[in-house]
N, C-alpha and C positions, 0 to 999 in steps of 0.2 A: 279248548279253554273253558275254566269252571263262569258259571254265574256271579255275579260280583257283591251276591245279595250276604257275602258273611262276613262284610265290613272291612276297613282297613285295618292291616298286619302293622304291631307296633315296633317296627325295627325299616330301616334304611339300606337300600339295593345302591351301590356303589360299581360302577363302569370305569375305569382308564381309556382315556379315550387317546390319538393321533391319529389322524386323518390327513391325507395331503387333499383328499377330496371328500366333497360331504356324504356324512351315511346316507346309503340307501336305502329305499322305502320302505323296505323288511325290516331294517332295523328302527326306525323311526314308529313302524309300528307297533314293533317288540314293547320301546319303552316307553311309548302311550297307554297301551295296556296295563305295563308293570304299575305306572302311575295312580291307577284306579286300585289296585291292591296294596302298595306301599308307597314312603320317602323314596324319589328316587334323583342321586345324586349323580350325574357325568361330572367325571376330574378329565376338563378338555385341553391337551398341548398342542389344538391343530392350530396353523396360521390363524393370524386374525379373517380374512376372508371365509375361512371352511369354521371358524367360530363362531361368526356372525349367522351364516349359512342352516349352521346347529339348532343356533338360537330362534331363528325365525319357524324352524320347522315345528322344535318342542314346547316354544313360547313357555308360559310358567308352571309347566305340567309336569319339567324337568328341571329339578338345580342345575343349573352349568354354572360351575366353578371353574375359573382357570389353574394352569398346573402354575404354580409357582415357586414349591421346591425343588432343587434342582439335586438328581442322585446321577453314578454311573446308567447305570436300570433303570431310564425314565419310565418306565409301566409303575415302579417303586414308588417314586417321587408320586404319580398319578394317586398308588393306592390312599397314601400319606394322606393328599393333601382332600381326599374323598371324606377316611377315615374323620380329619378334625372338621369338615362340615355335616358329618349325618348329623341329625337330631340325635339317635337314638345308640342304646350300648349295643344291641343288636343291628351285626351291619354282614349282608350276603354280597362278597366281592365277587366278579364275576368277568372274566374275559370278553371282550365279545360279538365271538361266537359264540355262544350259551345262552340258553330259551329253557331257561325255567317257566312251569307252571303253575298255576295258582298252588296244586295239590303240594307240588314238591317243594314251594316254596315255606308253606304250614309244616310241611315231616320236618324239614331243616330246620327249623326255629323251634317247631317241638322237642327236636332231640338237641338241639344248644341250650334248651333248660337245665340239661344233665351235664353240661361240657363248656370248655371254653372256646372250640374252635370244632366243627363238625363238615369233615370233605366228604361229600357225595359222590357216587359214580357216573362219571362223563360216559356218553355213548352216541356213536355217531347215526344223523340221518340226516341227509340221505346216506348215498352207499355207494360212492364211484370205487374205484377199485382200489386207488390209494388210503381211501379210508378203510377200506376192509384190511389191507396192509396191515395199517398201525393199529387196527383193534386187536392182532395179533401179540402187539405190546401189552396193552391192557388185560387180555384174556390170561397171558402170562406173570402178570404183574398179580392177581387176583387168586390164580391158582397156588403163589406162593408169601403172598402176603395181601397186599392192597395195590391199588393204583391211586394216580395223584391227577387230581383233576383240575380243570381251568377254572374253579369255583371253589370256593368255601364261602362257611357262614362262622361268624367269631364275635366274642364281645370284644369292644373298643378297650376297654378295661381291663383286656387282659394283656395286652399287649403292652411293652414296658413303653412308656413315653409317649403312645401312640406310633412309634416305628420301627422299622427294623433295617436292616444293613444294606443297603443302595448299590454295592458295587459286586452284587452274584448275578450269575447268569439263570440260577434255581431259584429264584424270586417266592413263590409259592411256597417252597420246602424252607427258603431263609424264615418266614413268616413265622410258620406253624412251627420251630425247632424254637423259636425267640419265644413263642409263647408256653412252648415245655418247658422251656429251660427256667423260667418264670415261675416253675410249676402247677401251669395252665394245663388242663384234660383235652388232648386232642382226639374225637373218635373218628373214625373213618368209616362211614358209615358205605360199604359195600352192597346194601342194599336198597340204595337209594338212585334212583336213576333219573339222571337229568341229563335230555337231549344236547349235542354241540352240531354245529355243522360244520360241516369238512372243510378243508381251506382247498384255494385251487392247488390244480396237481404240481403249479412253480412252487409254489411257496411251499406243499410239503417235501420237492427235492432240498429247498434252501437250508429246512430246518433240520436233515438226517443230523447232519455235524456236530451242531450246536445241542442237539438231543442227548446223543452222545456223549458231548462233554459235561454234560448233568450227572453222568454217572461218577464222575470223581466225587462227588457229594457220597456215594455210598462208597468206599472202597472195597469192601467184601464182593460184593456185586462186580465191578466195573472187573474185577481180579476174574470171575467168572467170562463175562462176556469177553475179553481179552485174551484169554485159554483157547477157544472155540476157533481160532483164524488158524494159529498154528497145530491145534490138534487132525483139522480138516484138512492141512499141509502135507502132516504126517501119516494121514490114512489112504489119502488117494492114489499114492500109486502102490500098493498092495489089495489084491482080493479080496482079503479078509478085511482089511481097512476099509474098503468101500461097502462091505456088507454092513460093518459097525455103523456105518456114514447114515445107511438107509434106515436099520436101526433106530440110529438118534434119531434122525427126523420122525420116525414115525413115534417116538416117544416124548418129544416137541410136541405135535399135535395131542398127544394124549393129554401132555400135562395142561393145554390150552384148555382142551375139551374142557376138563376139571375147572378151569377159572369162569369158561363160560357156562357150565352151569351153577356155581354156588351162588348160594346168594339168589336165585330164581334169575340168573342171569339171561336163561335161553328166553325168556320174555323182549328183551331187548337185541339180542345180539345174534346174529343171523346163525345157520346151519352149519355154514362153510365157513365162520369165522376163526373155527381153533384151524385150519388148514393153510392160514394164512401167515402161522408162527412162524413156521421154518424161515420164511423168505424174510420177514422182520428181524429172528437173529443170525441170518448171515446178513445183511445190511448192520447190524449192530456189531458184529465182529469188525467187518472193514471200516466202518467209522469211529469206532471206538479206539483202534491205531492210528489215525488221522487227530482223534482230538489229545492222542499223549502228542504227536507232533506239533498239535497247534500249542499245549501245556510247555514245552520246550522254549515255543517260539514267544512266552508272555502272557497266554491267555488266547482264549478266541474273541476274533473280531465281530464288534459288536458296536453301532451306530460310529462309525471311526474312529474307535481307539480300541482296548482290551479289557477283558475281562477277565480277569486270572481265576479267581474264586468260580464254584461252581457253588454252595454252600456251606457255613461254617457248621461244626459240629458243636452240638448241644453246648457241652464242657468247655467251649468256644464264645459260646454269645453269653455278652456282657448283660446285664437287668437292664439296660436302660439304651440299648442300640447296638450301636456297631463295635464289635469285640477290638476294639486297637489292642495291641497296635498288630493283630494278626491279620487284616486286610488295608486295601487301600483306599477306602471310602472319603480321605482328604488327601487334599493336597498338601504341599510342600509347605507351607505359610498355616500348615493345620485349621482352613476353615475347610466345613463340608465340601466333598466334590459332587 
């Protein structure tokens, strides 16, 4: 952590918070620190018990705001209602797991002078082995475009209404597509590296699925990763199939490699991490057929009910919210859901 001696930053750090239990002291820490550097705004939907709990930790160092819009996507609703309490047009939304530092937090706010919305690259520490896993995503994602992180930083002002479409499962990607379509500058700045920390290893089984079905937001893509189950169907029982097979993978890793260094990425991102592609896209193969079944079945389940949409397409989002009547963001009686 920098010195705190170069004043407060003139923009607003916003959290979405639910908790069935209260944050832990690592994070209580986090955002006592963030406090000395910037606005720092929790949007909290936990019980009144773990709110109150909140409250007494961060005392007035942190706005706690409660959530009080209500969207499919409560993270959504969270962002919302973060969004209409910062002070400021500059506001870094932030999942979290995400431990920005003083330094990363000035590069982002530096480069949203130029932009209206600026995603940073997530990188995990520590390094249990699921997380090494899914950096194999990222490394991939980078080698052939960008990855999408649990963080951005945006103007308020760019976003139409202050909102955006409440009932995707792509929440992040809903965001930044409302603010292009806006004709808002979105950079994705690849070399900018902001720590996450890993979720337990339950929670990252829960989320293969739901990951997954993010991919119908890109269809090009998702068309790719869906190729890949049945191509590996079709090589294995042949010789020369399974030579092809070894092949791929080793040309998986390569193209990994490529993502983990651009961008000075090998700074961050371990030795053995492009080695961990292969097993990321056969896990993306078998749950990427899982989430056209769940697509079948209405959507993927999502706090007890469905979530159809994965994200709407640019050409899609309305200036001023939720594109109707191409999703389901109301109800029957057309007030918000």
């Amino acid at each position: 952590m920098q010195a705190q001696s170069r004043g407060p930053l003139e923009a607003t750090y916003v959290l979405p918070l639910r908790r069935s239990q209260p944050a832990e002291a690592e994070l209580t820490a986090y955002l006592l620190q963030l406090s000395e550097w910037l606005e720092v705004v929790v949007s909290d939907g936990s019980p009144p018990d773990v709110f109150a709990a909140h409250q007494h930790a961060w005392g007035d160092r942190v706005r706690q705001v409660p959530v009080k819009s209500v969207r499919l996507n409560g993270k959504v609703a969270g962002v919302i209602d973060g969004l209409a309490a910062a002070a400021y047009d500059a506001v870094v939304v932030a999942d979290d797991d995400v431990r920005y530092d003083r330094d990363a937090l000035e590069q982002v706010l530096r480069l949203l002078a130029e932009a209206d919305a600026v995603v940073p690259q997530n990188y995990f520490d520590p390094l249990p082995w699921h997380a090494r896993w899914d950096t194999g995503r990222s490394l991939l994602n980078r080698a052939l475009g960008h990855d999408y992180a649990g963080t951005a930083a945006l103007r308020r002002s760019a976003l139409p209404s202050g909102e955006y479409c409440g009932s995707v499962l792509f929440e992040n990607l809903e965001m930044l597509r409302t603010i292009a379509a806006a004709g808002g500058v979105v950079h994705h700045a690849r070399g900018l590296y902001v720590r996450r920390l890993p979720p337990e290893a339950g929670h990252f089984w829960r989320q293969r699925f739901r990951q997954a079905y993010d991919s119908f937001a890109q269809p090009v893509r998702f068309a790719a990763e869906l190729a890949v189950l049945p191509a590996v169907m079709a090589a294995l029982p042949r010789r020369r199939g399974r030579r092809a097979l070894v092949a791929g993978c080793l040309a998986v890793v390569g193209v990994a490699e490529i993502g983990r260094r651009r961008d000075r990425g090998e700074a961050v991102f371990s030795v053995d991490a492009a080695l961990w592609a292969p097993a990321w896209l056969a896990e993306r193969a078998v749950c990427g057929w899982a989430a056209v079944l769940w697509r079948l079945r209405g959507g993927v389940p999502y706090a007890g009910q469905r979530l159809r949409t994965a994200a709407h397409r640019e050409s899609e989002v309305a200036s001023g919210g939720c594109p109707q009547p191409t999703c389901d963001c109301h109800d029957q009686s057309g007030q918000a859901a």
